[in-house]
Structures are given as C-alpha cells and as structure tokens.
C-alpha positions in Angstrom: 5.8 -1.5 6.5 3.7 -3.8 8.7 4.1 -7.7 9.9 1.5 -9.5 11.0 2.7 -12.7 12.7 0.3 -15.5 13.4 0.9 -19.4 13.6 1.3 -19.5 10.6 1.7 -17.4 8.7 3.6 -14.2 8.1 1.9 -11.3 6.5 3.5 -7.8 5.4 1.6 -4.9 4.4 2.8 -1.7 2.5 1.2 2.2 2.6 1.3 4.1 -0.3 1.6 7.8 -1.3 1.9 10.4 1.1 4.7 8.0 3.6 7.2 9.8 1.6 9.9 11.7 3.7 13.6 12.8 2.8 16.1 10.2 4.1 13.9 7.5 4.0 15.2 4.0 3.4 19.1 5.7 4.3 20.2 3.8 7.1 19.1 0.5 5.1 21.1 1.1 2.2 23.9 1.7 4.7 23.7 -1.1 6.8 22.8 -4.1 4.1 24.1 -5.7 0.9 20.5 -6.6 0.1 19.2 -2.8 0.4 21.8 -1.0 -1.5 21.7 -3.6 -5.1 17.9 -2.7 -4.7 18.5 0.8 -4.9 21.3 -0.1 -7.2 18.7 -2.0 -10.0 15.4 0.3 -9.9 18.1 3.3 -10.4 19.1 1.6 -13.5 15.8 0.5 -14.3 14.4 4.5 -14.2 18.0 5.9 -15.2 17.5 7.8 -12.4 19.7 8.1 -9.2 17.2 7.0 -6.4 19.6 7.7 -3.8 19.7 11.1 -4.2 15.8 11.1 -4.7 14.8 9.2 -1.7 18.2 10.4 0.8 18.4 14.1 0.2 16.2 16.8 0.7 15.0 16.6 -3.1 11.6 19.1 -4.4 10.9 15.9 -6.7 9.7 13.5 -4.1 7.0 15.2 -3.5 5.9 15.0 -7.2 3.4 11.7 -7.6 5.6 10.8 -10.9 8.5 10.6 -8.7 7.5 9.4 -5.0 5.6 6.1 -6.4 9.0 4.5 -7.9 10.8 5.9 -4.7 8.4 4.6 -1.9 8.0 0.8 -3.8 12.4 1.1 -4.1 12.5 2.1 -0.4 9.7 -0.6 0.7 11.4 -3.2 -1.0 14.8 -2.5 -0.2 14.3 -2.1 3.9 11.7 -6.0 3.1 15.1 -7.7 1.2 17.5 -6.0 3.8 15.6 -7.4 6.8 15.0 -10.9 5.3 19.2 -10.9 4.8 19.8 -9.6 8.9 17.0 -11.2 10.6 15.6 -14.0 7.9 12.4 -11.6 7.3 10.4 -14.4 5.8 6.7 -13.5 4.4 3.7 -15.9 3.4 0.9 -13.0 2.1 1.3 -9.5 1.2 -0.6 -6.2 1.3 -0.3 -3.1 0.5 -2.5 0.0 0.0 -3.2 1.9 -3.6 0.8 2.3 -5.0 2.0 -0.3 -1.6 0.1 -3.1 -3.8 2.3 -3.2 -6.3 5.2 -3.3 -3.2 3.7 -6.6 -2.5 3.6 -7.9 -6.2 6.9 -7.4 -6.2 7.3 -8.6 -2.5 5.2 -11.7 -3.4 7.9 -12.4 -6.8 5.1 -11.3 -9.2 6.5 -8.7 -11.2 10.1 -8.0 -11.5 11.2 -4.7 -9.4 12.9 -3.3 -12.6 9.5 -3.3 -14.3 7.5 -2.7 -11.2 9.2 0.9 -11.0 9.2 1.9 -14.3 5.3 0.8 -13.9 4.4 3.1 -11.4 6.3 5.7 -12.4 4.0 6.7 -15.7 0.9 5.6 -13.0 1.8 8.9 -11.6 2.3 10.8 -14.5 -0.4 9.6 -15.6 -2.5 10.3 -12.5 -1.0 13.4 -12.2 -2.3 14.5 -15.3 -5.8 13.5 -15.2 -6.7 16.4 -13.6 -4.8 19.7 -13.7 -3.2 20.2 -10.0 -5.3 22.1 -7.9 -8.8 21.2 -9.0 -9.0 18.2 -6.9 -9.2 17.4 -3.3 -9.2 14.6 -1.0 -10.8 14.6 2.7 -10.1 11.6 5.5 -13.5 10.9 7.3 -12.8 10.1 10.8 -14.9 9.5 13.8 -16.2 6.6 16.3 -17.9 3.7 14.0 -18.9 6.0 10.8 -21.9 5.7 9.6 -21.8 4.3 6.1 -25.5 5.1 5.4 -25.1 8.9 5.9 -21.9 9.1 4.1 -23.9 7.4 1.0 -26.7 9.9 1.4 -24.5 13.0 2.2 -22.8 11.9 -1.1 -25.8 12.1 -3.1 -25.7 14.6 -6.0 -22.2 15.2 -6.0 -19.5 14.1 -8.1 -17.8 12.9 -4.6 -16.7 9.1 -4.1 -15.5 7.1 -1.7 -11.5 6.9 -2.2 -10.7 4.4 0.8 -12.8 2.2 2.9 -9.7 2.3 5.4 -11.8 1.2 8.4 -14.9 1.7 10.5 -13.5 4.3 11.8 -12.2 6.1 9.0 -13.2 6.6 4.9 -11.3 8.9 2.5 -13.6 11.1 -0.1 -12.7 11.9 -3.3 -13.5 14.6 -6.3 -13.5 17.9 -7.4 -12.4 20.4 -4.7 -15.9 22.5 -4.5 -17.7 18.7 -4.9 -15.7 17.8 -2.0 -16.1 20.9 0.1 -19.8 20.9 -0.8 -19.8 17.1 0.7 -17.5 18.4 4.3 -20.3 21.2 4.7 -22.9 18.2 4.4 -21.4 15.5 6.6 -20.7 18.9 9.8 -24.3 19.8 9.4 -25.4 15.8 9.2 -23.1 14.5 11.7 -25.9 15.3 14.6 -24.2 14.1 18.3 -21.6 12.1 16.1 -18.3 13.7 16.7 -16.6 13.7 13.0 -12.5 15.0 12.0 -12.3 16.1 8.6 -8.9 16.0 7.4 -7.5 17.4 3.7 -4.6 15.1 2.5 -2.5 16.8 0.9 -2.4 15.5 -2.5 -1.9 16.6 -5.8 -4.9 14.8 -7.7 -7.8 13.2 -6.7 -7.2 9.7 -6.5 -9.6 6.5 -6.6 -12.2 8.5 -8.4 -14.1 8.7 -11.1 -11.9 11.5 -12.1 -9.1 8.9 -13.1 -11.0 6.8 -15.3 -9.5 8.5 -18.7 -6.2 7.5 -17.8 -7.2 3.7 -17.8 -6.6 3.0 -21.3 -3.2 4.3 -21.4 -2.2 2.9 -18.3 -3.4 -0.3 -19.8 -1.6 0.0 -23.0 1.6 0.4 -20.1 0.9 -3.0 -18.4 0.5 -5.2 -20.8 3.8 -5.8 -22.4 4.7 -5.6 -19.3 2.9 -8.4 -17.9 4.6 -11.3 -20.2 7.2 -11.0 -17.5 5.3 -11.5 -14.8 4.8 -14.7 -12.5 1.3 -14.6 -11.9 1.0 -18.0 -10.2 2.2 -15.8 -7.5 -0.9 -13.2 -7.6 -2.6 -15.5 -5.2 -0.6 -14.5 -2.2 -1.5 -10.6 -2.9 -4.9 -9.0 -1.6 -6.6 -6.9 -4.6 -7.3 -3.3 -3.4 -10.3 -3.5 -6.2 -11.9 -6.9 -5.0 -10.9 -7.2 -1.4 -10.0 -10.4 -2.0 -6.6 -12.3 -3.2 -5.3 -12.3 -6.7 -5.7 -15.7 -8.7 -3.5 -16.7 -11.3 -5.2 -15.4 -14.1 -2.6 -12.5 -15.6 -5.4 -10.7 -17.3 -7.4 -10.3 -14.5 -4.6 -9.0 -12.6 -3.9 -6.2 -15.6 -7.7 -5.4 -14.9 -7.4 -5.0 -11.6 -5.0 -2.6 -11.2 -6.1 -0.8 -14.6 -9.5 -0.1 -12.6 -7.7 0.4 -8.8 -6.5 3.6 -10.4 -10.4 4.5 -10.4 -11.7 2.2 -8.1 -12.5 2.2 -4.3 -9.9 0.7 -2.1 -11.2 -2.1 -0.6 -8.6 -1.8 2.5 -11.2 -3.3 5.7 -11.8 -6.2 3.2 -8.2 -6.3 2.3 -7.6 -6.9 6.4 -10.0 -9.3 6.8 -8.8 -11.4 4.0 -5.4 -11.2 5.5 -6.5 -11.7 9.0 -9.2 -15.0 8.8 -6.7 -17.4 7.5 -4.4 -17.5 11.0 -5.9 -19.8 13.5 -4.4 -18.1 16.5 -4.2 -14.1 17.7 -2.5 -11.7 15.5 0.6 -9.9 16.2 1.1 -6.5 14.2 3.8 -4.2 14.0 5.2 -1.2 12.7 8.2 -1.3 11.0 10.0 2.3 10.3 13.5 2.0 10.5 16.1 -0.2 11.4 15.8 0.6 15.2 11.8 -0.8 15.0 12.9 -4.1 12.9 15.3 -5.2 15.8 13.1 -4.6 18.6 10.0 -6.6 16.1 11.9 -8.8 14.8 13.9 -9.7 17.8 10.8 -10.1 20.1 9.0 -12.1 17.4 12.1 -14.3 17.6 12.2 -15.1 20.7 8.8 -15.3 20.8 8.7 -17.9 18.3 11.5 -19.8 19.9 9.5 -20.0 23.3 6.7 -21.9 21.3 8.7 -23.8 19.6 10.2 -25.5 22.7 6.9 -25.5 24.0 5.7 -27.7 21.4 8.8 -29.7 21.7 8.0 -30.2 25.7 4.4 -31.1 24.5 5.1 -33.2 22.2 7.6 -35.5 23.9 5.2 -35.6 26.9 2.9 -37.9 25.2 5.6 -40.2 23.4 
C-alpha cells in the first residue's frame, strides 16, 4: 500500500496479484481491533478462514481464486487498522488490476463482504479462461521504452499490452509461444536500447484478449451485486480501463471492470490523474508493515504539524 500526501489531499494506492506472501497482514490483525473484525467479516463473507489463508504457509494463496479475496482482506484490514492507530485518513484511491477493487471498497463503494466474494469467482473465472500453462506474461523494462517499437514488434501476434505501468516499464500479454515469439522480436529490435525481459509468474494471462469469454459471466456476477453499492462514491476511484476517475453512474462502473478483466491497464494515466489535482510536491510512500506505517505516518505527522504552525505564524503576522 502507497500514500501520496500533498496539501491536500491524501491518496492511497493498492497492487494487485503477485504481492501475495505467507504471513502477510499478521502483525495487523495482532496489533488492532480494526484489522482483526476485517478478517473476521470477509471470512464469514467467503466461509473461509482467511487467517489461516493469508498467516500460514498455505499452497492455496498462490491459486488466483484464492490470493484475490486474501490480498483486498489484507489491504483493507492493514488501511482500517492504520486509520484506528494513526487517523490514516484518505481523499482518492488507486489500485492496480484486483488493488482497484481495494480502493472501491477503500473509497465506501462496495461493501467488503461483497467485494470478496466478487473477486473471488474473478479469479476462478480468470483462471479458467485459459487452461494453466498456455499463457505467459513478460515485464518490458528499460530507460524510456519505446512505445512505437513495441506496437510494431507486436504486430501479427496475438500479444497485447497488459500494463502501461510506466515509461519505463510495459507488461505483455498472450499465448506463451505468441509471447516468446514477441521477446525474440523486441532482443533483436531493441538496437543500442538496453531492454530486461522479465516472466511473471502467473497462472493465466491477464488483461488480454484471452479473457474476453469470461466477461459475460463475470457480468452476470456484478450485477446483483451492484444494488448494494454506493456509487456516488466511484468518483474518488481511478478506472484501470479509462485512466480516468469513476463517475457516479453504477452501470458504467459494472462495465468497467467487466472489460478491465480484458482491457489494458491504464496505470501512467491512473498516476497522473491522481497526481495533477495537488497544488504542491508530492510525498509517496511505501507502506509494508507496521514498522513502515510508523516511521510514514509519524514523519507525515510531524510534517504536517510543522506547516500547520507555519500557517498559524503566517497568518497572524498580517492580522
């Protein structure tokens, strides 16, 4: 989890699959109220104990049905822990392919009980869109890409474009020789560029094409769903399909994250959105653990504090 402090406002961010890792979210349900009645309700929700999932050393988490409702639990429970112990308090949310429904639910769109049992057929569903080991997905990395000669690299081949993450990095998705045809490509192409090409390891490949069957069931899933949900909130929560912020309009925001399961995400336009609102710099940080929210938090704090008198000083200088 990420804060972006600015004057004002507050901004947290979410990732999504693959920052999965036994124990997470332990010391949270051990140190706060808040923490532990989140684990307590999305356990209930899922009649499933997420404790055990997310603290022991459990096979299951690294199964995409079973590490989406375990990351958004986790996420949520260390956000509502921190805003108990330190008065977390958040404006606009983020959050990156599954982390965008951790802001929904951050934001008090849709209701964690429903938000879990949501993404938990999204990754059965995913999971069986394409039988394991037929997909693949590669991180593009290297000094200001060149978006030009990925596009023509790309041509011919069932390969898209996963995650715009930023200049410096894109994420390729499709059918493992597709994909592997694509990284032979971009090494011969790359000419005095120096590019990384790095396999995730995943079980399907994501944001593609590939997942487009799924849409209509995953659909069918939302939208009883959705009569529960408060989306006069949306507007605080970036779209990974758009780029942009939610509106209010409920259908819409089914759409959206019917076609995100497909779709491109839009994650340098997601941090711009996020980022041209502040009128002053930008503070980010990395939030792990219990150990990294004091240090943030506490800094922030008294950083906070100090301009707070300052604008107290100021302002009684020209009374």
């Amino acid at each position: 989890m990420q804060t972006g402090v600015a004057s004002p406002p507050t901004t947290v961010v979410f990732p999504g699959q693959g920052s999965q890792r036994p124990g997470m979210g332990q010391e949270f349900d051990a140190r706060f109220e808040a923490s532990r009645r989140v684990y307590d309700e999305a356990s209930e929700a899922l009649a499933l104990d997420l404790r055990r999932l997310c603290f022991a050393a459990d096979d299951r988490l690294a199964l995409t049905e079973y590490a989406q409702p375990a990351i958004l639990a986790t996420e949520i429970a260390m956000l509502r822990g921190l805003a108990e112990a330190f008065g977390l308090s958040a404006r606009r949310f983020g959050g990156h392919s599954l982390g965008e429904y951790t802001a929904l639910v951050a934001a008090g769109v849709i209701p964690l009980g429903d938000a879990v049992r949501i993404v938990r057929e999204r990754g059965r569903l995913m999971q069986e869109a394409v039988p394991a080991g037929l997909g693949r997905m590669v991180a593009v990395i290297g000094e200001r890409l060149d978006g030009e000669m990925i596009a023509r690299v790309l041509e011919g081949l069932a390969v898209t474009v996963a995650n715009d993450n930023s200049p410096e990095q894109v994420v390729l998705s499709g059918l493992g020789d597709a994909v592997r045809a694509a990284e032979r490509r971009l090494a011969d192409g790359a000419g005095s560029a120096t590019l990384r090409l790095v396999p995730l390891d995943v079980s399907a490949p994501f944001h593609s094409p590939l997942m487009t069957p799924i849409e209509p069931a995953f659909a069918a899933v939302l939208e009883p769903a959705s009569a529960r949900w408060n989306a006069s909130r949306a507007a605080l929560v970036t779209s990974n399909l758009t780029g942009g912020f939610h509106d209010a309009d409920v259908t819409a925001l089914r759409s959206r994250l019917v076609q995100q399961i497909s779709g491109t995400v839009r994650w340098r336009s997601n941090m711009h959105a996020l980022s041209e609102r502040p009128t002053r710099g930008v503070s980010v940080e990395s939030i792990t653990d219990v150990r990294s929210a004091e240090h943030v938090l506490d800094t922030q704090g008294r950083a906070r504090e100090r301009e707070r008198r300052s604008s107290m000083s100021a302002s009684e200088g020209v009374r």
